[in-house]
N, C-alpha and C positions, 0 to 999 in steps of 0.2 A: 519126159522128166523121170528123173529115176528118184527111187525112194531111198529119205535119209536115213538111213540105222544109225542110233544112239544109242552109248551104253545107260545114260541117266538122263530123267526128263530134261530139257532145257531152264536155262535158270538166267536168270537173269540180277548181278550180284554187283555189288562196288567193285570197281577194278582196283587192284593194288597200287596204283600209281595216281590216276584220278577220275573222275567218270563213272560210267558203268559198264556192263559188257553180260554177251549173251552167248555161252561157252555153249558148245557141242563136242561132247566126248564121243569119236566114232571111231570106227576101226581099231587097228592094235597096234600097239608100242611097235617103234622102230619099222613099220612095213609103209614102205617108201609107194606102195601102189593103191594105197588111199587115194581116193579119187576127189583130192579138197578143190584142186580147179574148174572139174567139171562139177561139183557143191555148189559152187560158188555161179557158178553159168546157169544153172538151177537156178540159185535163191534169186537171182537179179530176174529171169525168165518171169520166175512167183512175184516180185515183187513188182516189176513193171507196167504190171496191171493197174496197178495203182498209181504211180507216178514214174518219171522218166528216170532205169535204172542205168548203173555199166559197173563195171569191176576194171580196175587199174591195178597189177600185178608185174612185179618182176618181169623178164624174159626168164622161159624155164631151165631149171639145172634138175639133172636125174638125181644128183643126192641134195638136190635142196630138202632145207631143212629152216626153219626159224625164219618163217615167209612174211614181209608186211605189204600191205598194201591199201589198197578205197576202196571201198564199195560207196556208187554215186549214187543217193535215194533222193530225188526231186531234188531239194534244196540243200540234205545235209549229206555231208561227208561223215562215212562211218567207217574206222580204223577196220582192215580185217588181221588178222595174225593166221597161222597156221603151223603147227610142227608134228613131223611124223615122227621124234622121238617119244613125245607123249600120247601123240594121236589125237588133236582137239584143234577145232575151230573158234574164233571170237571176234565177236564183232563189239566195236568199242565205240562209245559215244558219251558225249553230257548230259543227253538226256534218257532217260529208262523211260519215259513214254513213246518216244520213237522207238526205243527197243522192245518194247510190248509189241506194238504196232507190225514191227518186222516179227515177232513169235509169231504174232495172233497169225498173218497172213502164210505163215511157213508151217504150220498146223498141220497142211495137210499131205506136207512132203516129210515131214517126219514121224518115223516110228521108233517107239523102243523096240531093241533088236534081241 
């Protein structure tokens, strides 16, 4: 597993639209070699220990950009997004105790960078 660099601790905040969501600010604007699919193969790795994970994503484009997809946690589906013009991951759901749940367990693949 590789370690996540974050610019700001992880937060876990109302989504703009509805729900809530657990944002990851890593790497820098516009660098397309952000490594959010291998993240994301990580957090499901970290997270399967716990219950049966997977990630459901697009097929890849070199300039993708404004990425959606699932991440599958036991029973719920948790929205992922991703864009390397801003450089942030988010995971989106109804409920913020399942989003704690996924922080607490990612704890220890993340650092501020």
């Amino acid at each position: 597993l590789t370690m996540i660099k974050v610019h700001a601790k992880p937060a876990i905040e109302p989504h703009r639209k509805r729900g809530w969501e657990l944002v990851l600010w890593t790497g820098a604007a516009f660098d397309h070699s952000t490594p959010f699919r291998a993240m994301l193969t990580d957090i499901a790795t970290v997270l399967s220990k716990d219950a049966p994970t997977s990630v459901e994503l697009p097929g890849y484009r070199a300039t993708e950009d404004d990425v959606e997809g699932v991440l599958r946690f036991g029973d719920e589906s948790i929205g992922i997004y991703y864009e390397h013009s801003l450089s942030y991951l988010s995971l989106m759901c109804e409920s913020p105790k399942t989003l704690n749940r996924i922080c607490d367990r990612l704890q220890p693949l993340v650092a501020l960078a």
